[in-house]
PyMOL CGO cylinders between C-alpha atoms (Angstrom):
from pymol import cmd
from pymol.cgo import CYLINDER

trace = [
    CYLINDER, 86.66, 110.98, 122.15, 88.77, 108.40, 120.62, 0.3, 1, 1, 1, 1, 1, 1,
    CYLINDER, 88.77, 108.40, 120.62, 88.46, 104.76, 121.14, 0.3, 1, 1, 1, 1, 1, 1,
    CYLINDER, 88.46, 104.76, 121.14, 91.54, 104.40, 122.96, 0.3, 1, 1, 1, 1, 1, 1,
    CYLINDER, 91.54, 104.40, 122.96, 90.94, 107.22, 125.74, 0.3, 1, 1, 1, 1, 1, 1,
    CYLINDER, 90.94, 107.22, 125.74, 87.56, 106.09, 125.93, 0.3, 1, 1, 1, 1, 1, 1,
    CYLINDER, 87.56, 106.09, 125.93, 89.22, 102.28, 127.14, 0.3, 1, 1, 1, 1, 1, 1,
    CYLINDER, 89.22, 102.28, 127.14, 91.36, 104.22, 129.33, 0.3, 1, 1, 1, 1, 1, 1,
    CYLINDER, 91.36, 104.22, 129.33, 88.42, 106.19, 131.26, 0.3, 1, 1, 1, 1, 1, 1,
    CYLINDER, 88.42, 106.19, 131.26, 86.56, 103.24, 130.83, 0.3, 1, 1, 1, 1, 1, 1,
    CYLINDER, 86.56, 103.24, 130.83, 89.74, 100.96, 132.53, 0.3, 1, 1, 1, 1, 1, 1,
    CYLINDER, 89.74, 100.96, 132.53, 89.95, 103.73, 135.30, 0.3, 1, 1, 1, 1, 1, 1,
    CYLINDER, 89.95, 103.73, 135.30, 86.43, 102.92, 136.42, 0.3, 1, 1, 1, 1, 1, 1,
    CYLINDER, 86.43, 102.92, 136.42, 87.19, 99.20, 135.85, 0.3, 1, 1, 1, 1, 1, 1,
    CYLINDER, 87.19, 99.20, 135.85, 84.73, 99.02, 133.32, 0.3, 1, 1, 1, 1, 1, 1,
    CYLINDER, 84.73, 99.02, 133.32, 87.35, 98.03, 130.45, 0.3, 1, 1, 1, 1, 1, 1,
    CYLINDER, 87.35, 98.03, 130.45, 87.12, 93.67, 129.92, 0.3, 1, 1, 1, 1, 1, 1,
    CYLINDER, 87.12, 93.67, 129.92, 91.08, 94.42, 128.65, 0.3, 1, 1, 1, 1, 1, 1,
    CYLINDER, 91.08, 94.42, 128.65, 93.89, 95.43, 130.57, 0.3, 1, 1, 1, 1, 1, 1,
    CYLINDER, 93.89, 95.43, 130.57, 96.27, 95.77, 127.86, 0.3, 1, 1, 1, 1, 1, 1,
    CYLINDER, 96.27, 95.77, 127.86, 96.60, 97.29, 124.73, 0.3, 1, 1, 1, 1, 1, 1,
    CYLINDER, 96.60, 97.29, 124.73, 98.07, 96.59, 121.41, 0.3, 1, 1, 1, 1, 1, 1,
    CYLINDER, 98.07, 96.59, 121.41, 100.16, 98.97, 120.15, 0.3, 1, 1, 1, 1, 1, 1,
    CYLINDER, 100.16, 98.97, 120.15, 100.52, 99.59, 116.12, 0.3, 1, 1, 1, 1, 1, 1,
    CYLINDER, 100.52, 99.59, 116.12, 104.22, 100.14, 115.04, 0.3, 1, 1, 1, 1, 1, 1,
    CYLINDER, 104.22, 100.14, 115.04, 104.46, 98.60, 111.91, 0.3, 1, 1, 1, 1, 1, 1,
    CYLINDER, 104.46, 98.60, 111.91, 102.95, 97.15, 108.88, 0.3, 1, 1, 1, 1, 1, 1,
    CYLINDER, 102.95, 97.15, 108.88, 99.60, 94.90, 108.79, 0.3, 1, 1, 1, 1, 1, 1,
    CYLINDER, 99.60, 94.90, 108.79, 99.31, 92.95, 105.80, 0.3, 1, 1, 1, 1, 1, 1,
    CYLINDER, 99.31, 92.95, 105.80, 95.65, 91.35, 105.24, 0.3, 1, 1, 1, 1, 1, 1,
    CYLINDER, 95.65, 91.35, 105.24, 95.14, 88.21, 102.87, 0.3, 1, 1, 1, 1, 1, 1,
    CYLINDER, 95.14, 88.21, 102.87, 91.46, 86.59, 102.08, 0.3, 1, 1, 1, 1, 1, 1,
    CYLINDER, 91.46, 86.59, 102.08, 91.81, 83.37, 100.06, 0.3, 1, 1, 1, 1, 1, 1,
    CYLINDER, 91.81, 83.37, 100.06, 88.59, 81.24, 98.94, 0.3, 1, 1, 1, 1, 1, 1,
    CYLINDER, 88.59, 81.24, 98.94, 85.54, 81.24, 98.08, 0.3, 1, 1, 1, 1, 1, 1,
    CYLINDER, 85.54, 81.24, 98.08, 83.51, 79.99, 95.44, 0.3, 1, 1, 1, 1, 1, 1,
    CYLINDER, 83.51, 79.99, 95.44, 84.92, 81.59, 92.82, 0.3, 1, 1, 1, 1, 1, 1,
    CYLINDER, 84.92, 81.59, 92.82, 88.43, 81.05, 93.94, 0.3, 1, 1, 1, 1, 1, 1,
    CYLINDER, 88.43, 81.05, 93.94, 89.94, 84.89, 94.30, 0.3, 1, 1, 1, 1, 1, 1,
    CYLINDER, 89.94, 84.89, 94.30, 92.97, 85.41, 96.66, 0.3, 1, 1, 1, 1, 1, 1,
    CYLINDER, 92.97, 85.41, 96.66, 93.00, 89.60, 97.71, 0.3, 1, 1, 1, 1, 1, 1,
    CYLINDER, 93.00, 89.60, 97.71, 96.50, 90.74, 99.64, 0.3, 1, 1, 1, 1, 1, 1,
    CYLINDER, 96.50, 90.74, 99.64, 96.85, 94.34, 100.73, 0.3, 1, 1, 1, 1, 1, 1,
    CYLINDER, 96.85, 94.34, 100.73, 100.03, 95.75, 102.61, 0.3, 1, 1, 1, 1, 1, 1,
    CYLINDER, 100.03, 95.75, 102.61, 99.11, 98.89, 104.78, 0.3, 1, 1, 1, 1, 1, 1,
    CYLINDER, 99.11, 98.89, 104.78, 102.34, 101.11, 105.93, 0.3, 1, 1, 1, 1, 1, 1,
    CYLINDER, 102.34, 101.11, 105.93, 101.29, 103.09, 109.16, 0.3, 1, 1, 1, 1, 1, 1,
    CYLINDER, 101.29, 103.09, 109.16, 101.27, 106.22, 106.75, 0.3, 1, 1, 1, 1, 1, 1,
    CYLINDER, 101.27, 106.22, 106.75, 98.02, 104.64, 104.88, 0.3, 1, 1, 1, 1, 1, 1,
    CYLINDER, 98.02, 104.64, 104.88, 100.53, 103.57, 102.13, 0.3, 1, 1, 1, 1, 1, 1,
    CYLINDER, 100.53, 103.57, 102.13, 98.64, 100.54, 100.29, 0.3, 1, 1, 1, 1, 1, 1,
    CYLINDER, 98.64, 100.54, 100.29, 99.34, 97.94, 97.97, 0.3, 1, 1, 1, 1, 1, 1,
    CYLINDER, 99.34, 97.94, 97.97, 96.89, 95.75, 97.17, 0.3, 1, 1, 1, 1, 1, 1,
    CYLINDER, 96.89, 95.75, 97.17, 96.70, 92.29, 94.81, 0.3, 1, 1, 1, 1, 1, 1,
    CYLINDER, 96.70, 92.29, 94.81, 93.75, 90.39, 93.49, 0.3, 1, 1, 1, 1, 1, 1,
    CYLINDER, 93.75, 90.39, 93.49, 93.90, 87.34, 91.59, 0.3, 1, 1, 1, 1, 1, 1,
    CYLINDER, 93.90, 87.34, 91.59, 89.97, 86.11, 90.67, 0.3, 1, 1, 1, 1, 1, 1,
    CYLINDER, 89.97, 86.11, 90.67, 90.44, 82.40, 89.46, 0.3, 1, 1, 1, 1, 1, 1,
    CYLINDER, 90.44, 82.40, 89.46, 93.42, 81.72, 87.25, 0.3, 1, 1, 1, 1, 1, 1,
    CYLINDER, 93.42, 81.72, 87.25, 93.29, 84.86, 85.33, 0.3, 1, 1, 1, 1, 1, 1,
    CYLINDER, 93.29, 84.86, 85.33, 96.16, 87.49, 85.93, 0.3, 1, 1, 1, 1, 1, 1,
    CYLINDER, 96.16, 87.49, 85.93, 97.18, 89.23, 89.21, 0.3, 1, 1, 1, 1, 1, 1,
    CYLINDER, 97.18, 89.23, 89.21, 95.85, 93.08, 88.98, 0.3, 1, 1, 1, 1, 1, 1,
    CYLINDER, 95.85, 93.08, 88.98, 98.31, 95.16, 91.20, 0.3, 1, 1, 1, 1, 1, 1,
    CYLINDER, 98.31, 95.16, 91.20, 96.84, 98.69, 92.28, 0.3, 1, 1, 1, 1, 1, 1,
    CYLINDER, 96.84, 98.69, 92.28, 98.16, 100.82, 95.10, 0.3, 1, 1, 1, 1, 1, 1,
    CYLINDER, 98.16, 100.82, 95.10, 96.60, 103.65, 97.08, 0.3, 1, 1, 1, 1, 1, 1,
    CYLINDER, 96.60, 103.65, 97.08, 96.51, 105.81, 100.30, 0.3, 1, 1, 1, 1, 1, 1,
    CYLINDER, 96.51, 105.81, 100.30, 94.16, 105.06, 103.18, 0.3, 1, 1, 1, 1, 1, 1,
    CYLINDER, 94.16, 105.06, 103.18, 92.40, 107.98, 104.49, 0.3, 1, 1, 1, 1, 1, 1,
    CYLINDER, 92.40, 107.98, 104.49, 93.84, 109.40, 108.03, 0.3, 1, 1, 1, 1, 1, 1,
    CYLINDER, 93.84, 109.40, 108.03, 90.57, 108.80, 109.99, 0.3, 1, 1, 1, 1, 1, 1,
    CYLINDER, 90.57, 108.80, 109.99, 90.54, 105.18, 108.78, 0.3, 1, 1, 1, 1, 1, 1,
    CYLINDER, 90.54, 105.18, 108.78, 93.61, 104.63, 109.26, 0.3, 1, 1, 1, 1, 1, 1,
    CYLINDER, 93.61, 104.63, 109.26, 93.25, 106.20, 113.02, 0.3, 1, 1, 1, 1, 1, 1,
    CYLINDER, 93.25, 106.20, 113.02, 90.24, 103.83, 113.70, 0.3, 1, 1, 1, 1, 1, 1,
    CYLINDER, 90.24, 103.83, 113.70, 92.03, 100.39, 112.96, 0.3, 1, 1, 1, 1, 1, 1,
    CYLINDER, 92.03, 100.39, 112.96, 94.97, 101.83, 115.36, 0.3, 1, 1, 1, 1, 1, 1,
    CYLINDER, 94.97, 101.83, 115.36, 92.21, 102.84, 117.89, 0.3, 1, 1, 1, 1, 1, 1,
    CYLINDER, 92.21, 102.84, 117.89, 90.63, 99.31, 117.09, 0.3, 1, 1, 1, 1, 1, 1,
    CYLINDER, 90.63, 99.31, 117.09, 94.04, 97.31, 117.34, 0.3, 1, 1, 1, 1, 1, 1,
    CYLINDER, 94.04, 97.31, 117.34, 94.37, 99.29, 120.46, 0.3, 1, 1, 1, 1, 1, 1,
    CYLINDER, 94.37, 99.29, 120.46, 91.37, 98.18, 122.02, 0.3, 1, 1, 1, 1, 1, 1,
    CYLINDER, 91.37, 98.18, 122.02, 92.74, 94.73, 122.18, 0.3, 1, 1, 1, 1, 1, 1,
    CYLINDER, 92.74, 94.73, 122.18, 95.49, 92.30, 123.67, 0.3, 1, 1, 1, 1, 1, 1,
    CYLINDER, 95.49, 92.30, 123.67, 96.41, 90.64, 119.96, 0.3, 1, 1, 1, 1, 1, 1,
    CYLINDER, 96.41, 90.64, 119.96, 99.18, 88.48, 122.06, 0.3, 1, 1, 1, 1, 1, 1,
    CYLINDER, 99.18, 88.48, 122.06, 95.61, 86.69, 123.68, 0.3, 1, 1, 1, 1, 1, 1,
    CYLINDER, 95.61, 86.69, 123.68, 94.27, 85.56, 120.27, 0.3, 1, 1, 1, 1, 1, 1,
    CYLINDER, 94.27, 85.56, 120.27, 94.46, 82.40, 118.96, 0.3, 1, 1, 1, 1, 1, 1,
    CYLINDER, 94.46, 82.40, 118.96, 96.98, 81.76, 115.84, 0.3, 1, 1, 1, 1, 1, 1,
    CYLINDER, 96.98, 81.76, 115.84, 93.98, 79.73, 114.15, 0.3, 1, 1, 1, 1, 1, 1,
    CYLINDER, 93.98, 79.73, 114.15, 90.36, 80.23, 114.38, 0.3, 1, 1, 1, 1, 1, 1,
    CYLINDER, 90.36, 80.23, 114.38, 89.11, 77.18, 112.14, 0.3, 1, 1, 1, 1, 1, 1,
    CYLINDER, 89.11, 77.18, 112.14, 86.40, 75.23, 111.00, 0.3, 1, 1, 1, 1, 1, 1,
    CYLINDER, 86.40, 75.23, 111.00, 88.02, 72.30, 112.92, 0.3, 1, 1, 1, 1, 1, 1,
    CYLINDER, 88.02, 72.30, 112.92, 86.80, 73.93, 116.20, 0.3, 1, 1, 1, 1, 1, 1,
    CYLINDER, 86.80, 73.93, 116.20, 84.10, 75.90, 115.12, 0.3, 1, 1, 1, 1, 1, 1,
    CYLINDER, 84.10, 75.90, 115.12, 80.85, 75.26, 113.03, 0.3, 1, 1, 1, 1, 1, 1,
    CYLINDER, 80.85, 75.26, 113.03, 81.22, 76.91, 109.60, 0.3, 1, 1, 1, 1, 1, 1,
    CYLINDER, 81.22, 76.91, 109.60, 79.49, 78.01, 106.57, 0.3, 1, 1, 1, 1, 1, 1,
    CYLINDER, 79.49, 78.01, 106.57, 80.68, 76.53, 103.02, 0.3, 1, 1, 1, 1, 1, 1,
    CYLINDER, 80.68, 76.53, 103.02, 82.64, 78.26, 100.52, 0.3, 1, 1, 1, 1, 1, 1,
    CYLINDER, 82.64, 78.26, 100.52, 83.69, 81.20, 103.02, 0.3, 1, 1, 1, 1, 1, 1,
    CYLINDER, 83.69, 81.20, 103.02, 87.10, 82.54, 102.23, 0.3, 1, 1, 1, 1, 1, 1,
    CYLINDER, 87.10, 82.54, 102.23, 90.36, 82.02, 104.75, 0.3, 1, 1, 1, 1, 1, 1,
    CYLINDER, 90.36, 82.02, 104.75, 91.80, 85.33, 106.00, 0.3, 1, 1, 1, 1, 1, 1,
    CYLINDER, 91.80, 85.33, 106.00, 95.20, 85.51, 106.96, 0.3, 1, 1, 1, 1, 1, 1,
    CYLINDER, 95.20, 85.51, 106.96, 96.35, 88.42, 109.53, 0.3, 1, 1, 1, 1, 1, 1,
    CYLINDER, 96.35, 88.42, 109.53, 99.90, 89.72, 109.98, 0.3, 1, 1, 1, 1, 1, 1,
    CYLINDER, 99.90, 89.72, 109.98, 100.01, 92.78, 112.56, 0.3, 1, 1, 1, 1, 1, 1,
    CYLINDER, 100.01, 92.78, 112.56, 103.16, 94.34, 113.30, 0.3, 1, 1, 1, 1, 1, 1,
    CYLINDER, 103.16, 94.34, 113.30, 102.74, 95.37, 117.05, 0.3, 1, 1, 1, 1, 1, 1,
    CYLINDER, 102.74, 95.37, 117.05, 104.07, 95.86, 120.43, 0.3, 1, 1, 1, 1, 1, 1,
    CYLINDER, 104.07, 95.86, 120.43, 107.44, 94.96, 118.93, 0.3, 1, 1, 1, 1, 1, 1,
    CYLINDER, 107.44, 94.96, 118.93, 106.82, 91.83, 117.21, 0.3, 1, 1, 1, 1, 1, 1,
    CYLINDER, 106.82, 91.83, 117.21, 104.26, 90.91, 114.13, 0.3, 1, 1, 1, 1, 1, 1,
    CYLINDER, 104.26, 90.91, 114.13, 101.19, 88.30, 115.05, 0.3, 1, 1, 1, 1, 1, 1,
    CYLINDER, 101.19, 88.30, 115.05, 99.54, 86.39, 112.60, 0.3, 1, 1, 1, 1, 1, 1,
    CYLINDER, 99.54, 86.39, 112.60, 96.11, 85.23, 112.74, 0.3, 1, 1, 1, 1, 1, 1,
    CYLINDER, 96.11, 85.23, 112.74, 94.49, 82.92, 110.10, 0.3, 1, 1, 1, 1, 1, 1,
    CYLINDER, 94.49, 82.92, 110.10, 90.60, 82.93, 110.45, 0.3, 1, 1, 1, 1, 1, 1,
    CYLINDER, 90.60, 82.93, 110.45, 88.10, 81.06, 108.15, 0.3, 1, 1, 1, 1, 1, 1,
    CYLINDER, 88.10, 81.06, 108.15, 85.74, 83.71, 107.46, 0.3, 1, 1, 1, 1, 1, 1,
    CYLINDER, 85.74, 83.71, 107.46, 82.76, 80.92, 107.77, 0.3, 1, 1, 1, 1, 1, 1,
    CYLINDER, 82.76, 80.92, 107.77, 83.18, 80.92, 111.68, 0.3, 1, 1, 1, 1, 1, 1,
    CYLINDER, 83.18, 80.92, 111.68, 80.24, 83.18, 112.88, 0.3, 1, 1, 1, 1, 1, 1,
    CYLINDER, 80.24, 83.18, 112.88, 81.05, 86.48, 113.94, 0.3, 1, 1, 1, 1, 1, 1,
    CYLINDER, 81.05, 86.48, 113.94, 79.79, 85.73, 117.56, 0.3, 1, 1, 1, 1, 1, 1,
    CYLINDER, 79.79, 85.73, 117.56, 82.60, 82.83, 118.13, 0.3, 1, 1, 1, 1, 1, 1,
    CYLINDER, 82.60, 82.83, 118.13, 85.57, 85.17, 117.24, 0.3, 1, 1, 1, 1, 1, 1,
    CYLINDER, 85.57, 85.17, 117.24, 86.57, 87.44, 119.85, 0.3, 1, 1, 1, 1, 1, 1,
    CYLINDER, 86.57, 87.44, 119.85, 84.74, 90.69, 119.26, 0.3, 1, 1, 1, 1, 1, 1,
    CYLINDER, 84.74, 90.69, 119.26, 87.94, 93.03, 119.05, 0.3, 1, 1, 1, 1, 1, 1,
    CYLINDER, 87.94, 93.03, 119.05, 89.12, 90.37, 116.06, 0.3, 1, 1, 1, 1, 1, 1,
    CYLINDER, 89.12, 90.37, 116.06, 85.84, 90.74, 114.32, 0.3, 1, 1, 1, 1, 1, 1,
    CYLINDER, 85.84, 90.74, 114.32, 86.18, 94.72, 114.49, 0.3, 1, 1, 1, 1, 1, 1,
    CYLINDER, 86.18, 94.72, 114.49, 89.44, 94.63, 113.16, 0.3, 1, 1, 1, 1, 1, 1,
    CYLINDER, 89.44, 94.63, 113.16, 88.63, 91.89, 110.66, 0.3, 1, 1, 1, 1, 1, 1,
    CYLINDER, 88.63, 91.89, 110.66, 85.66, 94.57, 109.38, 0.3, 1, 1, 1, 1, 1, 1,
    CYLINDER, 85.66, 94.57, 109.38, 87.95, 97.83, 109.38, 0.3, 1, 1, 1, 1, 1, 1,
    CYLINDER, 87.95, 97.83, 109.38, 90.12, 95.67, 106.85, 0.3, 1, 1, 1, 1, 1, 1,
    CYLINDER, 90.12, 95.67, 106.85, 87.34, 94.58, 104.48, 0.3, 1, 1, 1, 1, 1, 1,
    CYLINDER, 87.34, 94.58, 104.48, 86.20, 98.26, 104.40, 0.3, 1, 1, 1, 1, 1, 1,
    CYLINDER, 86.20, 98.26, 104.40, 89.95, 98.86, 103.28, 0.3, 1, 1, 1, 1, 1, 1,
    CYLINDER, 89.95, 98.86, 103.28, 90.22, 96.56, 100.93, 0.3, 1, 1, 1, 1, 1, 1,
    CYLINDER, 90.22, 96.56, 100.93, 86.81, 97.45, 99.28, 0.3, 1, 1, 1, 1, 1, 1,
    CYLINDER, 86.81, 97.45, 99.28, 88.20, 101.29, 99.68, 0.3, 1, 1, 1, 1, 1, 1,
    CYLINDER, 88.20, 101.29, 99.68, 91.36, 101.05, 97.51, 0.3, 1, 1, 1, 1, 1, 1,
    CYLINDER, 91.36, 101.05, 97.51, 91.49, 100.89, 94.08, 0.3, 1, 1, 1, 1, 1, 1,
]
cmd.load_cgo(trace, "trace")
């Protein structure tokens, strides 16, 4: 049973911590920046599974390589975005009000949903457990994208 219809059933028997969903009906674009060797990584997603994706390592030259994202994986980060209210998340999760590890890179969310597009900027050094789980899931399905497409 998908995600989604799982919430609802789960919402129905007041078991769901949610009570609204976010809706996918546009583009998400996902940017890491960082590191310790400094790489910046941008990927554009079309709700088709369209991809672009660029990745800069250091000062050497942008390599530009597009792609499709599989249906199925591109049905569980709508299920995912689904399973959460993104207009209840925080624009910034940073290392000014969270402990953090050194050298992480900064990711930078742009979700086009429920009619408008929130962004999200997240230093990946903030512990998984201080970010809102539903963030964190979506956070992984894009790293498993991004490590996905050529």
């Amino acid at each position: 049973m998908p995600r989604s219809r799982t919430c609802l059933l789960a919402a129905a028997l007041g078991a769901c911590t949610s009570q609204h969903s976010s809706q996918l009906d546009g583009f998400v674009d996902y940017k890491t920046e960082g590191g310790f060797v400094f790489t910046v990584t941008s990927v554009h997603l079309e709700q088709d599974g369209t991809a672009s994706k660029q990745v800069t390592t250091g000062t050497g030259p942008t390599m530009v390589t597009s792609g499709t994202v599989p249906g199925p994986v591109m049905d569980a980060l709508r299920d995912d975005i689904a399973m959460v209210d993104l207009g209840s998340y925080r624009d910034d999760y940073n290392c000014a009000d969270f402990a953090c590890g050194a050298d992480f890179p900064v990711a930078t969310l742009a979700i086009a949903a429920d009619g408008s597009t929130k962004q999200i900027r997240v230093d990946r050094g903030i512990n998984d457990r201080d970010l809102p789980a539903g963030l964190v899931t979506i956070l992984g399905d894009l790293d498993a994208i991004v490590s996905q497409l050529p």
